[in-house]
Phi, psi and omega in degrees: 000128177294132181316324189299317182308310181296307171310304174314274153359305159287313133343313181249356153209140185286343182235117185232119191279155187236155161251183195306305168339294161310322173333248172342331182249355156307308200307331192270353169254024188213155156263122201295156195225317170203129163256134173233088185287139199267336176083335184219301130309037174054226181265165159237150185269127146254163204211153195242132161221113198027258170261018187276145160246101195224143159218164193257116181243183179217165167231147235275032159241358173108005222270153151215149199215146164284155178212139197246123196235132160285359156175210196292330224271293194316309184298304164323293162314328207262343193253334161300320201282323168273342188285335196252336184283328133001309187273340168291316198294302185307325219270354148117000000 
């Protein structure tokens, strides 16, 4: 998928599903910014795509998505909120 598309697409929805494919050719239009393994569901990503802030997940069915973030600090929270809901699961 062409970066403009990836914008557009991110632009009209805040939550965007990828298939592996678009993966692998996003990652190569962004810049990582911070990776967090999750233990069960491989990393969740944040990603810099010009002035967008996003992050990328997977769900511990294989599924994967974008989330449109208002900024580093929103993403920080937002990858916390899931590292911990992840730490619950283990604890049963």
């Amino acid at each position: 998928m062409e970066r403009d598309a990836m914008i557009r697409r991110l632009d009209d929805d805040e939550v965007v599903e990828l298939s592996r494919d678009d993966l692998t050719e996003f990652l190569g239009l962004t810049e990582v910014v911070r990776e967090d393994p999750t233990g069960i569901a491989g990393r969740i990503r944040t990603v810099r795509l010009g002035d967008r802030v996003l992050a990328q997940e997977r769900t511990p069915k294989g599924r994967i998505y974008l989330r449109r973030l208002a900024s580093e600090d929103a993403a920080r929270r937002f990858v916390q909120s899931r590292l911990d809901a992840y730490e619950r699961m283990w604890d049963g």
